[in-house]
N, C-alpha and C positions, 0 to 999 in steps of 0.2 A: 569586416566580416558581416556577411546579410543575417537580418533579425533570424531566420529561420534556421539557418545554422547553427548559430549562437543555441537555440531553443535544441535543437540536434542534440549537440555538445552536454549541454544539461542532463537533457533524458539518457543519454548513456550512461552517464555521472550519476544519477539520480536511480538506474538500474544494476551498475555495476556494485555501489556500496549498499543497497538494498537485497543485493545476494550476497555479496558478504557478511551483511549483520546479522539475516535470517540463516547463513551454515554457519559463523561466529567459530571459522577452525581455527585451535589452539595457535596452528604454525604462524598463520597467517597476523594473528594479534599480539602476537610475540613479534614477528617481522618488523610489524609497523610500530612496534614500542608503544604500543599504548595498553593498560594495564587491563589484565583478564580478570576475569569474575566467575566463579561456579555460578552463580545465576545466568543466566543465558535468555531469560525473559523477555527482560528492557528491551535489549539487544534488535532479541530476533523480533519483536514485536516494532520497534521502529524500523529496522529490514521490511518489515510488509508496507508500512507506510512509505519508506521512502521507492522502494516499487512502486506502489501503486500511481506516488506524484511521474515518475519516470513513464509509464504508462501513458499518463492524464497527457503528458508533456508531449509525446507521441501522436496522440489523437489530436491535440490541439497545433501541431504542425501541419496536420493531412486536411486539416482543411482549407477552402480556399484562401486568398491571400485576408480580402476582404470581408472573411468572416473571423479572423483573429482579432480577437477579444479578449480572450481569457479562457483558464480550463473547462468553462460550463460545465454543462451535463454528463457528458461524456468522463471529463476528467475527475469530479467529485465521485462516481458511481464507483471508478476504476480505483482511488484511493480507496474507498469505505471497501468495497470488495478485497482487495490487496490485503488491508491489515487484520479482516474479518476474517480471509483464509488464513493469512497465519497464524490468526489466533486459534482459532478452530483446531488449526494442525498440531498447535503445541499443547492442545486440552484432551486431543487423540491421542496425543505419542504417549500419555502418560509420564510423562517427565519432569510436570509437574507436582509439589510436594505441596495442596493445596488443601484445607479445609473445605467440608463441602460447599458451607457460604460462599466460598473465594470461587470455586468452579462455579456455581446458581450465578454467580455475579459476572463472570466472563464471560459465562454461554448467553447472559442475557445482553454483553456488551456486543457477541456473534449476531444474535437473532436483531440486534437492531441498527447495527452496523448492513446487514443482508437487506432487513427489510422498508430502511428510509430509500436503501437503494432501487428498490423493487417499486416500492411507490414512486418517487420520480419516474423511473420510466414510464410505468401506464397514467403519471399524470401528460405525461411528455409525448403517445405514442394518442391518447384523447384528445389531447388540446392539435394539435396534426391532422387528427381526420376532420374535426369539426371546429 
């Protein structure tokens, strides 16, 4: 099997359990016999991460053959972003039973999950033009 299929195979891997950890449906974790948790945190918070490498994994295929390297830029952004939304989504739905510290401290694990990602690019989109 050519490297880049191989890498194919992953990102769907790396996509498809990454939607399941962030819906974490009852049926579904019952099916697979692996044991449930009324927390749903952990879960859906690694679902975002393993998305976002599924992602990374994606972009790091579409490039050319000779620029495969590694998930660079593209791929770290599309992680930090991944698990940044789903944190975000699970600090909106309100589903969380958190003290306000624990919120102050996730939204600030959002804003810099967002914003290392925001720096990379206009360090990346600077260093390109000049």
């Amino acid at each position: 099997m050519e490297h880049r299929s191989v890498l194919w195979v992953d990102a769907a891997i790396n996509l498809v359990l990454g939607a399941l950890l962030i819906l974490f449906p009852q049926a579904v974790i019952y099916t697979l016999g692996v044991p449930w948790t009324e927390q749903t945190f952990y879960p859906r918070v690694l679902g975002g991460v393993l998305a976002g490498v599924g992602i990374a994994i994606i972009l790091e295929c579409r490039r050319p053959r000779e620029g495969m390297v590694g998930l660079g830029l593209g791929g770290a952004v599309a992680i930090n972003l991944c698990g940044g939304a789903v944190l975000a989504g699970l600090l909106l739905s309100g589903s969380l039973d958190l003290a306000p510290r624990g919120h102050l401290f996730l939204w600030a694990l959002v804003a810099i999950l967002v914003g290392i990602s925001g720096v990379e690019l206009a360090v990346h989109r600077r260093t390109r033009r000049g």
